[in-house]
PDB file with one MODEL, atoms N, CA, C and O in Angstrom:
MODEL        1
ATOM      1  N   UNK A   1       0.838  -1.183   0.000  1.00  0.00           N
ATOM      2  CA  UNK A   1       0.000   0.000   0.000  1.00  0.00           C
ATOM      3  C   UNK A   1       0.883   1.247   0.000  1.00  0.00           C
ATOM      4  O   UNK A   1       2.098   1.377  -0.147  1.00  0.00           O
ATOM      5  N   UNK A   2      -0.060   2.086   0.201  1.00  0.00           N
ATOM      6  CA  UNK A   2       1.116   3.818  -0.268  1.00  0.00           C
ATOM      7  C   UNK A   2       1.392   4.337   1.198  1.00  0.00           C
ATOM      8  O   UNK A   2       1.989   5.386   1.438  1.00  0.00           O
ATOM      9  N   UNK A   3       0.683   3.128   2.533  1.00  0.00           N
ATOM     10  CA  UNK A   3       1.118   3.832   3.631  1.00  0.00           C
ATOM     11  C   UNK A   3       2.464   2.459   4.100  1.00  0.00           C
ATOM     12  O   UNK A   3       3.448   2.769   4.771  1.00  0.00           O
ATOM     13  N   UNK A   4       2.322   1.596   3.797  1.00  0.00           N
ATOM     14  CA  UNK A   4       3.059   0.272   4.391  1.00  0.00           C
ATOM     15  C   UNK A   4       3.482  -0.466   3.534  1.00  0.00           C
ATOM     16  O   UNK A   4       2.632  -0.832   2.723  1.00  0.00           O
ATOM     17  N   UNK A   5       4.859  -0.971   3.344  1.00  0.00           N
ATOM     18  CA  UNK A   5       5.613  -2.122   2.146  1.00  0.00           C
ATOM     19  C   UNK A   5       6.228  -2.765   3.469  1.00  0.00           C
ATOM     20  O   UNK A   5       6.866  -2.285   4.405  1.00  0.00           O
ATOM     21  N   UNK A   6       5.718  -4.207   3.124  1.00  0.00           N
ATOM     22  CA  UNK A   6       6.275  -5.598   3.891  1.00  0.00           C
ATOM     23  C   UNK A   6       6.817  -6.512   2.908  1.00  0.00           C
ATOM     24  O   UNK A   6       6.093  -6.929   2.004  1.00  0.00           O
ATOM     25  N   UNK A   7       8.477  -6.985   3.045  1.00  0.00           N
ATOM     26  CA  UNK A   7       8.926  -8.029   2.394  1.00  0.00           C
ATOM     27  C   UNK A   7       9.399  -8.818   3.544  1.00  0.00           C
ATOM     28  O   UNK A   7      10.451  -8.533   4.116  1.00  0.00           O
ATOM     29  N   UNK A   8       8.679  -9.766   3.885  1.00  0.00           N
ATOM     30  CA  UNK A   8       8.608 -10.872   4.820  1.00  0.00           C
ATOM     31  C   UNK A   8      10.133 -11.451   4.595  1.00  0.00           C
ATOM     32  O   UNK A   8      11.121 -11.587   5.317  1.00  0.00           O
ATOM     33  N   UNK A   9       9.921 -11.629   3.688  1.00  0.00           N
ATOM     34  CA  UNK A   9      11.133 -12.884   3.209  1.00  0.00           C
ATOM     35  C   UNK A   9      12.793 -11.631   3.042  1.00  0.00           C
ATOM     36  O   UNK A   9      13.945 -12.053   3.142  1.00  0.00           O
ATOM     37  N   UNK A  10      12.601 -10.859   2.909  1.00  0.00           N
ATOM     38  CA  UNK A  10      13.938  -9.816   3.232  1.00  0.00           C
ATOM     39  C   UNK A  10      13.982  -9.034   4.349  1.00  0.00           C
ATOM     40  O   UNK A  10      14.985  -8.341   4.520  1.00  0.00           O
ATOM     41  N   UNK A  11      13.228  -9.013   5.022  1.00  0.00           N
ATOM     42  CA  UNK A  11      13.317  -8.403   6.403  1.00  0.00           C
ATOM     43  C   UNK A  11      13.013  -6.888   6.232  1.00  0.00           C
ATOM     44  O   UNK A  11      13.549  -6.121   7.032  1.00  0.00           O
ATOM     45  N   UNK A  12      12.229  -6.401   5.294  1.00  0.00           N
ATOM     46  CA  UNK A  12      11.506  -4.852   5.077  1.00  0.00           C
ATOM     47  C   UNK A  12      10.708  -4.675   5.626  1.00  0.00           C
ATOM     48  O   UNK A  12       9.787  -5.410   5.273  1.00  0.00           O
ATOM     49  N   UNK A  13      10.325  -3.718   6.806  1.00  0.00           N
ATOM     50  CA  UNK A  13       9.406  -3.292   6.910  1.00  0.00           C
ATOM     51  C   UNK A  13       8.968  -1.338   6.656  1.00  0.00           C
ATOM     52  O   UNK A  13       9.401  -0.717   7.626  1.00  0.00           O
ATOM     53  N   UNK A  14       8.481  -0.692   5.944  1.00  0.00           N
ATOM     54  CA  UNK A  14       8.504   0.589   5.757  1.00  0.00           C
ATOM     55  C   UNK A  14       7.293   1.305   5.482  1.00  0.00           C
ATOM     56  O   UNK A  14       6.558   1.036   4.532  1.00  0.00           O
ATOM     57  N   UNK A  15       7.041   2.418   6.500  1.00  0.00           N
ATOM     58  CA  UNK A  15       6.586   3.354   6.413  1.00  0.00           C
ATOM     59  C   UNK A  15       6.159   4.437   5.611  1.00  0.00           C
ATOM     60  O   UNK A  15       6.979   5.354   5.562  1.00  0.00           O
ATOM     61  N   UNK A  16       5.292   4.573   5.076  1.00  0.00           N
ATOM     62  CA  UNK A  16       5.565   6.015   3.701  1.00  0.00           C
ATOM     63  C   UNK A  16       7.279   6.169   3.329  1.00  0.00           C
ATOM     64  O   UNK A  16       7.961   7.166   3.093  1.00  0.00           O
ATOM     65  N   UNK A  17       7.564   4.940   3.385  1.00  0.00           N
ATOM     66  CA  UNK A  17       8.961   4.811   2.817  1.00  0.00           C
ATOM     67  C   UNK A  17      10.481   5.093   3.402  1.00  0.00           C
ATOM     68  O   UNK A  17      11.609   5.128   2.909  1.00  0.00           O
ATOM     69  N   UNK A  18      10.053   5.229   4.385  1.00  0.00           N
ATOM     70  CA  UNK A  18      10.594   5.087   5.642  1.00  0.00           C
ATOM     71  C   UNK A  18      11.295   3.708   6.266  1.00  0.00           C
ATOM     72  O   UNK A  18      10.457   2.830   6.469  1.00  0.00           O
ATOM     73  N   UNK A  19      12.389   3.415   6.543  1.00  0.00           N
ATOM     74  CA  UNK A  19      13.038   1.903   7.572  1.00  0.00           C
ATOM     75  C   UNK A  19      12.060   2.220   8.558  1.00  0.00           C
ATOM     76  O   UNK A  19      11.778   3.364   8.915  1.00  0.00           O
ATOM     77  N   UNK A  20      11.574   1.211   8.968  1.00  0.00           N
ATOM     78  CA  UNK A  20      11.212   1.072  10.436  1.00  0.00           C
ATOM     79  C   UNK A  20      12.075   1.051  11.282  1.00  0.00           C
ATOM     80  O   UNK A  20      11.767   1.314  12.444  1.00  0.00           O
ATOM     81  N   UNK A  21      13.205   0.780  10.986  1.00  0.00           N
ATOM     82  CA  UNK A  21      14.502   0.755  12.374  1.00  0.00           C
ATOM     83  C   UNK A  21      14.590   2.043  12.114  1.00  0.00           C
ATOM     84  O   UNK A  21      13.800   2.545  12.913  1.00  0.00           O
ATOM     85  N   UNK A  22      15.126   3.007  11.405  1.00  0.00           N
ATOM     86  CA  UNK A  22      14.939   4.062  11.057  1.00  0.00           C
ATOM     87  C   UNK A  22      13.955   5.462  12.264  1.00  0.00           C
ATOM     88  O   UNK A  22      14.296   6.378  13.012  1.00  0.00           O
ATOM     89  N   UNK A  23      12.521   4.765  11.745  1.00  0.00           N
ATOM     90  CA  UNK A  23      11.602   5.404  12.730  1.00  0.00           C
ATOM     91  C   UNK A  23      12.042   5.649  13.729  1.00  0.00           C
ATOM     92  O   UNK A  23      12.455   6.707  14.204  1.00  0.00           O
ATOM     93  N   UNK A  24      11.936   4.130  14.310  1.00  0.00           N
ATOM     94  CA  UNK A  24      12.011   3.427  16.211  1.00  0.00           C
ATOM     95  C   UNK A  24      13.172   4.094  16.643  1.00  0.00           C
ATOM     96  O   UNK A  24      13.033   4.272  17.853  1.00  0.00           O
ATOM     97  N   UNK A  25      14.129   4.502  16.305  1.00  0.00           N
ATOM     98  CA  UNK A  25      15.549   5.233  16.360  1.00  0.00           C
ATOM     99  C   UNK A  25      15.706   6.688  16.417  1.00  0.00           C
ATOM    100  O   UNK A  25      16.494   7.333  17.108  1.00  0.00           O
ATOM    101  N   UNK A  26      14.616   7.201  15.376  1.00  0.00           N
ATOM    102  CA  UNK A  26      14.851   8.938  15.223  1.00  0.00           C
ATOM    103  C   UNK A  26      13.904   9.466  15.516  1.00  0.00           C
ATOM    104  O   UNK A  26      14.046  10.661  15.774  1.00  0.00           O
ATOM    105  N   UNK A  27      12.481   8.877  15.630  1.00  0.00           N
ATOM    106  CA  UNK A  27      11.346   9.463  16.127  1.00  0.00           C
ATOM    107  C   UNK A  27      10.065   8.995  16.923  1.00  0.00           C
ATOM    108  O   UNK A  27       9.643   7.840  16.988  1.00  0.00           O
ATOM    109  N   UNK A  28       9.759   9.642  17.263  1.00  0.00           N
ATOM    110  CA  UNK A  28       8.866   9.343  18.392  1.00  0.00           C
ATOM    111  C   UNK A  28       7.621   9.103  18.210  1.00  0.00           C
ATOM    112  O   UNK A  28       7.225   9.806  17.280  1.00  0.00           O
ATOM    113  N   UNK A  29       6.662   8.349  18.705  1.00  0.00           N
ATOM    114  CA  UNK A  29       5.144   7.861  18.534  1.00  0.00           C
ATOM    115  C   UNK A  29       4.091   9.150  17.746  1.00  0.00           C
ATOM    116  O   UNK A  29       3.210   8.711  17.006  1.00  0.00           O
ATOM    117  N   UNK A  30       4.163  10.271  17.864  1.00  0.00           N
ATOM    118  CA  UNK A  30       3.494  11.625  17.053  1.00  0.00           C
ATOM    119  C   UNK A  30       4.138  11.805  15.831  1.00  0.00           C
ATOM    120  O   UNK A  30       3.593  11.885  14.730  1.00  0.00           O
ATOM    121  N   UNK A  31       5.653  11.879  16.153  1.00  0.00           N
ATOM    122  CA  UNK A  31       6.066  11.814  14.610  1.00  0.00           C
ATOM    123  C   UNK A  31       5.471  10.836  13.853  1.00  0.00           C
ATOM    124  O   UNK A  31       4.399  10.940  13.257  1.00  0.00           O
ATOM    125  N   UNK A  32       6.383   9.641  13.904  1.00  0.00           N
ATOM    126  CA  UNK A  32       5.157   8.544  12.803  1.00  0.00           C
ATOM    127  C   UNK A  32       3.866   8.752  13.066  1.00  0.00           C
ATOM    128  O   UNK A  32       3.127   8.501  12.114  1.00  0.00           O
ATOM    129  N   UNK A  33       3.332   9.139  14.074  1.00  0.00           N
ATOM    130  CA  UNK A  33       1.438   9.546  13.576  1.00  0.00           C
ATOM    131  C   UNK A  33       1.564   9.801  12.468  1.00  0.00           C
ATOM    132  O   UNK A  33       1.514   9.112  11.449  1.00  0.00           O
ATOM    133  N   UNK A  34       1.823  11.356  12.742  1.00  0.00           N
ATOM    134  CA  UNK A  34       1.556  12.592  11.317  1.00  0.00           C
ATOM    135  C   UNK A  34       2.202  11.755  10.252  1.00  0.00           C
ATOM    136  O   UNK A  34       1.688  11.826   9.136  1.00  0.00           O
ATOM    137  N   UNK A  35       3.210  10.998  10.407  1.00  0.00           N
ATOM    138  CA  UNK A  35       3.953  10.427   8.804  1.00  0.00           C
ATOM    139  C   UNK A  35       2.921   9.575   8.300  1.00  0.00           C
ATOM    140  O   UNK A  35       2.863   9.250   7.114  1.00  0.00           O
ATOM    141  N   UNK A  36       1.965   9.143   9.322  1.00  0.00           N
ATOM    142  CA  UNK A  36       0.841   7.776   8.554  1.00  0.00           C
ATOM    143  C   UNK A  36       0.066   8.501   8.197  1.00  0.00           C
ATOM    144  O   UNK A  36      -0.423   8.250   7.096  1.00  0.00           O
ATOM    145  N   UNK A  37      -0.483   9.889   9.027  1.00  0.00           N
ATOM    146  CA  UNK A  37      -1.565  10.430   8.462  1.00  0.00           C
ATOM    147  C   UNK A  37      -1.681  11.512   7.206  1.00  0.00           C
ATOM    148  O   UNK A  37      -2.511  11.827   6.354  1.00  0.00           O
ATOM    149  N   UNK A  38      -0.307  11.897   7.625  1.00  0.00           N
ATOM    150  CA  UNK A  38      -0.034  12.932   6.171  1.00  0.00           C
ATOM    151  C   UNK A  38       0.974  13.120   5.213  1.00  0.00           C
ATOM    152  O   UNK A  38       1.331  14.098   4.557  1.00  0.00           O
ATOM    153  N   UNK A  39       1.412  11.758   5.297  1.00  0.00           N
ATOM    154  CA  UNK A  39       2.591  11.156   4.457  1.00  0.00           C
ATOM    155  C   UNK A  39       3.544  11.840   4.161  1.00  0.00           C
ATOM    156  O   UNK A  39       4.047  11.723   3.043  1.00  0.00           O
ATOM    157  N   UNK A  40       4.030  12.718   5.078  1.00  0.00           N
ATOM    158  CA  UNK A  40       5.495  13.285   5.520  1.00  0.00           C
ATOM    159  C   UNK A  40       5.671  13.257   7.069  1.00  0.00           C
ATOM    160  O   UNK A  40       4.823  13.173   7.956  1.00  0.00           O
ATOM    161  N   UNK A  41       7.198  13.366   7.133  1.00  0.00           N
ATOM    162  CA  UNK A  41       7.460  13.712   8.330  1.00  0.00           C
ATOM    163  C   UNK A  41       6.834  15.258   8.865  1.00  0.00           C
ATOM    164  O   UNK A  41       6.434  16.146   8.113  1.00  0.00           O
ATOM    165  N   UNK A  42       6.867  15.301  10.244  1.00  0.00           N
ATOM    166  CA  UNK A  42       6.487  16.973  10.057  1.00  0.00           C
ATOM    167  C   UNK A  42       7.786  17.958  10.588  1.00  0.00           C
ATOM    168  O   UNK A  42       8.826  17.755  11.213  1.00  0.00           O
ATOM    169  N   UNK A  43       7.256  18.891  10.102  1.00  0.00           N
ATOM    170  CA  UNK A  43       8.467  19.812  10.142  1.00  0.00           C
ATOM    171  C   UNK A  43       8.269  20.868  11.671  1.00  0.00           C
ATOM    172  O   UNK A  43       7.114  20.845  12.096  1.00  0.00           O
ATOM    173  N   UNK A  44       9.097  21.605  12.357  1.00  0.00           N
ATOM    174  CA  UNK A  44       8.919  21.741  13.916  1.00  0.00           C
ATOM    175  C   UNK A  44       7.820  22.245  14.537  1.00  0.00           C
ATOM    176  O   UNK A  44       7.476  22.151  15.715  1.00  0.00           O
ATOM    177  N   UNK A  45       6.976  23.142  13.019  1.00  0.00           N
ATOM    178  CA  UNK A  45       6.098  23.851  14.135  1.00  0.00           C
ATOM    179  C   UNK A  45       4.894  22.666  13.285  1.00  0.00           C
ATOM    180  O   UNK A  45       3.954  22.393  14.032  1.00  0.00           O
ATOM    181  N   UNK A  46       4.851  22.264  12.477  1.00  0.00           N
ATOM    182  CA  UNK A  46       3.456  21.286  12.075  1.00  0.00           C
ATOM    183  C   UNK A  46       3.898  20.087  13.498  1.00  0.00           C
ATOM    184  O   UNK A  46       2.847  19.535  13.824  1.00  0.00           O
ATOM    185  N   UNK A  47       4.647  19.762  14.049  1.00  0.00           N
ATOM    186  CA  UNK A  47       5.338  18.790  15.090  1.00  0.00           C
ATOM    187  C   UNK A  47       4.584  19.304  16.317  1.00  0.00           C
ATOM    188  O   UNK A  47       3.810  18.636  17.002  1.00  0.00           O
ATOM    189  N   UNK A  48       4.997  20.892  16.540  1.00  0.00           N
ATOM    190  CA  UNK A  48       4.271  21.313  18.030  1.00  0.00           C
ATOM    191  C   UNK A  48       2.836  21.590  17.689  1.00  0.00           C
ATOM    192  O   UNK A  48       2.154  21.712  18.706  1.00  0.00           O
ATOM    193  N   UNK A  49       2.065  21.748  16.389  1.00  0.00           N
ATOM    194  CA  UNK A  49       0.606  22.113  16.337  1.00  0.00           C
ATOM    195  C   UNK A  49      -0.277  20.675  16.557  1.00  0.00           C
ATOM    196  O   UNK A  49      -1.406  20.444  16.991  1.00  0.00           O
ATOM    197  N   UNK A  50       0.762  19.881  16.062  1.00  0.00           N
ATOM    198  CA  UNK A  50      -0.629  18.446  16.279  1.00  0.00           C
ATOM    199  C   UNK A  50       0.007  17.797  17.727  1.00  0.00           C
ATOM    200  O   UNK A  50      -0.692  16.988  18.337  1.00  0.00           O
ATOM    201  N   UNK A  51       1.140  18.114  18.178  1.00  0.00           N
ATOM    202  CA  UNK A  51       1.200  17.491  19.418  1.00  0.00           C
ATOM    203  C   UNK A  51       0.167  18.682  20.025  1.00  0.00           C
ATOM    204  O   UNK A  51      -0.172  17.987  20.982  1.00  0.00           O
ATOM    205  N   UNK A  52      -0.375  19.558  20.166  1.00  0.00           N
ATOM    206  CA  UNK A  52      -1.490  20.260  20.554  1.00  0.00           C
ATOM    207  C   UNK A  52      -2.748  20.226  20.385  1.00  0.00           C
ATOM    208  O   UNK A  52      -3.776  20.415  21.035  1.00  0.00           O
ATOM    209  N   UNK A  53      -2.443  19.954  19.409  1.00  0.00           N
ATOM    210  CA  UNK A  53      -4.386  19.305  18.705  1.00  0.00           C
ATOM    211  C   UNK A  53      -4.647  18.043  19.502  1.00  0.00           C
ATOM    212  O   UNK A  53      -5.763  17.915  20.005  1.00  0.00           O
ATOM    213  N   UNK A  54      -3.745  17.106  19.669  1.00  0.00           N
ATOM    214  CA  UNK A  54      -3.912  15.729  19.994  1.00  0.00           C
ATOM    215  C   UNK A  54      -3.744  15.790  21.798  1.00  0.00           C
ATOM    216  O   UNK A  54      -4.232  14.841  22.413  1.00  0.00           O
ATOM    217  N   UNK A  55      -3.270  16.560  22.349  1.00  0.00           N
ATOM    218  CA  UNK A  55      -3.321  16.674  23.498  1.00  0.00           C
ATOM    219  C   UNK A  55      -4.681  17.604  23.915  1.00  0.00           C
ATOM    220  O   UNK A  55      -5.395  17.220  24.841  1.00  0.00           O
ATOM    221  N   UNK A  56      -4.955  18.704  23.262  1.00  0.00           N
ATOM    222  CA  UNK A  56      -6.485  18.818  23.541  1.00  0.00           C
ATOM    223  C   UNK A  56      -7.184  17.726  23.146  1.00  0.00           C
ATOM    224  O   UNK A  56      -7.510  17.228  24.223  1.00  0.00           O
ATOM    225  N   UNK A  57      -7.669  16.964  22.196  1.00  0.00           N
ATOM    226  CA  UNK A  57      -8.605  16.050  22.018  1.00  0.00           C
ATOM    227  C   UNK A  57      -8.407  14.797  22.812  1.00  0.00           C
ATOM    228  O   UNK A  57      -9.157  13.820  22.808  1.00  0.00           O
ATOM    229  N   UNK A  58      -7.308  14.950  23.490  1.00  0.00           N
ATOM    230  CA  UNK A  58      -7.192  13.892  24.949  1.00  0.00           C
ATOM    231  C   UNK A  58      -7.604  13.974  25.924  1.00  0.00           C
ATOM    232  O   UNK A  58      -7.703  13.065  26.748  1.00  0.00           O
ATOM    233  N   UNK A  59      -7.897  14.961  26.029  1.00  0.00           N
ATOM    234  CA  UNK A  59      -8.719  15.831  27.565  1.00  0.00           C
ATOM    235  C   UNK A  59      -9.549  15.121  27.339  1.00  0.00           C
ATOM    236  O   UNK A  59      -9.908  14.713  26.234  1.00  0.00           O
ATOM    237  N   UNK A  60     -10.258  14.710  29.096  1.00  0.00           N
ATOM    238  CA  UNK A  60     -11.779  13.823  29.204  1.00  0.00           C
ATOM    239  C   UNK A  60     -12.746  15.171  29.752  1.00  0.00           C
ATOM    240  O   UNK A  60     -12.446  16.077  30.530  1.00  0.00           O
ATOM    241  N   UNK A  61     -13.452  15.020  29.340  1.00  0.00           N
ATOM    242  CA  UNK A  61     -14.814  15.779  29.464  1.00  0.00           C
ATOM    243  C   UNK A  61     -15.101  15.962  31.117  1.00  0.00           C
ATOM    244  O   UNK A  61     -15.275  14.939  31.780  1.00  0.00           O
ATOM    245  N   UNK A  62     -15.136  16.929  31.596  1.00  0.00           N
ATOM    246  CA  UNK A  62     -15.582  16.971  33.074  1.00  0.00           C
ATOM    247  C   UNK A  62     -16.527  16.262  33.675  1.00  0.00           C
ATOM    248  O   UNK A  62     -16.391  15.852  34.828  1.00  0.00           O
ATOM    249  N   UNK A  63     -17.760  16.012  32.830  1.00  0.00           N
ATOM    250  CA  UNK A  63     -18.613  15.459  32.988  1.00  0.00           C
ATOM    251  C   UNK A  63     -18.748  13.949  33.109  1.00  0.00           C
ATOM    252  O   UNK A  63     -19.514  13.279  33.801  1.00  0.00           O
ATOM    253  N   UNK A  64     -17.573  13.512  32.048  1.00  0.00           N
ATOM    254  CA  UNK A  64     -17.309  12.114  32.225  1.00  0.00           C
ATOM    255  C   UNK A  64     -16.599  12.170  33.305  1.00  0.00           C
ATOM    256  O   UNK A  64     -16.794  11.265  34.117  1.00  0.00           O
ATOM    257  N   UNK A  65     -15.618  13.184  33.628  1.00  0.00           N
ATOM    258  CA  UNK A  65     -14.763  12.501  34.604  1.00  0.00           C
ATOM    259  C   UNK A  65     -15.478  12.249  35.882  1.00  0.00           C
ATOM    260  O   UNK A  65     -15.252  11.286  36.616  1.00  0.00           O
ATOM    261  N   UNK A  66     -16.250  13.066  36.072  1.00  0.00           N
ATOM    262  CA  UNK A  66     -17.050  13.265  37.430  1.00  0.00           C
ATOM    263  C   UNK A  66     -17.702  11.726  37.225  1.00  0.00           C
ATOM    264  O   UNK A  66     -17.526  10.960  38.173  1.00  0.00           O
ATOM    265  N   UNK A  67     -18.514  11.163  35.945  1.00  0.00           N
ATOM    266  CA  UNK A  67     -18.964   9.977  35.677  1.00  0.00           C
ATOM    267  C   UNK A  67     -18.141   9.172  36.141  1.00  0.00           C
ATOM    268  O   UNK A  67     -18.525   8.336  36.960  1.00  0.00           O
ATOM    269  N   UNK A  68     -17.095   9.213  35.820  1.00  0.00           N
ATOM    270  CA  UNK A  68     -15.983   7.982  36.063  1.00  0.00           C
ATOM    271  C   UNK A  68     -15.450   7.736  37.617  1.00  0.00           C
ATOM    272  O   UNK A  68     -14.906   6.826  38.243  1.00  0.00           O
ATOM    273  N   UNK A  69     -15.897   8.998  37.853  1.00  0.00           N
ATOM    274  CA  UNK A  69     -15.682   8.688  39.233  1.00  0.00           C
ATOM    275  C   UNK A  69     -16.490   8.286  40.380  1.00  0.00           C
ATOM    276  O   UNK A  69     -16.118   8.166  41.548  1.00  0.00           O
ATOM    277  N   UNK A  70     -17.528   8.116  39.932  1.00  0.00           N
ATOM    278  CA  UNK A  70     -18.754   7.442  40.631  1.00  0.00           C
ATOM    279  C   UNK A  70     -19.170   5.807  40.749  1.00  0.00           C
ATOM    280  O   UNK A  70     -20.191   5.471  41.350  1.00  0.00           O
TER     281      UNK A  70
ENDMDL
END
């Protein structure tokens, strides 16, 4: 596919074209997000805007939390 190439039998595994040892080595769990979701790496400030987007949309709802705590 145009997000993942697997050659079982040669030991490839890659990312939007990317080594996976590669990844696991130079970047961190948000980086490869954005590389799966927008088929580049991101560059520093697209890096700090979705680690922001994704940390607001992590927040639990007050309402649940109060739920959750019951």
């Amino acid at each position: 596919s145009t997000i993942t190439y697997i050659d079982g039998d040669k030991g490839i595994l890659r990312h939007r074209g990317y080594d996976i040892k590669d990844l696991a080595e130079k970047s961190d769990f948000l980086e490869v997000a954005y590389l799966l979701i927008y088929g580049e790496l991101p560059s520093i400030e697209q890096y700090n805007n979705f680690t922001k987007q994704v940390a607001h949309h992590s927040l639990v709802n007050e309402r649940l939390h109060y739920l959750f705590q019951t």
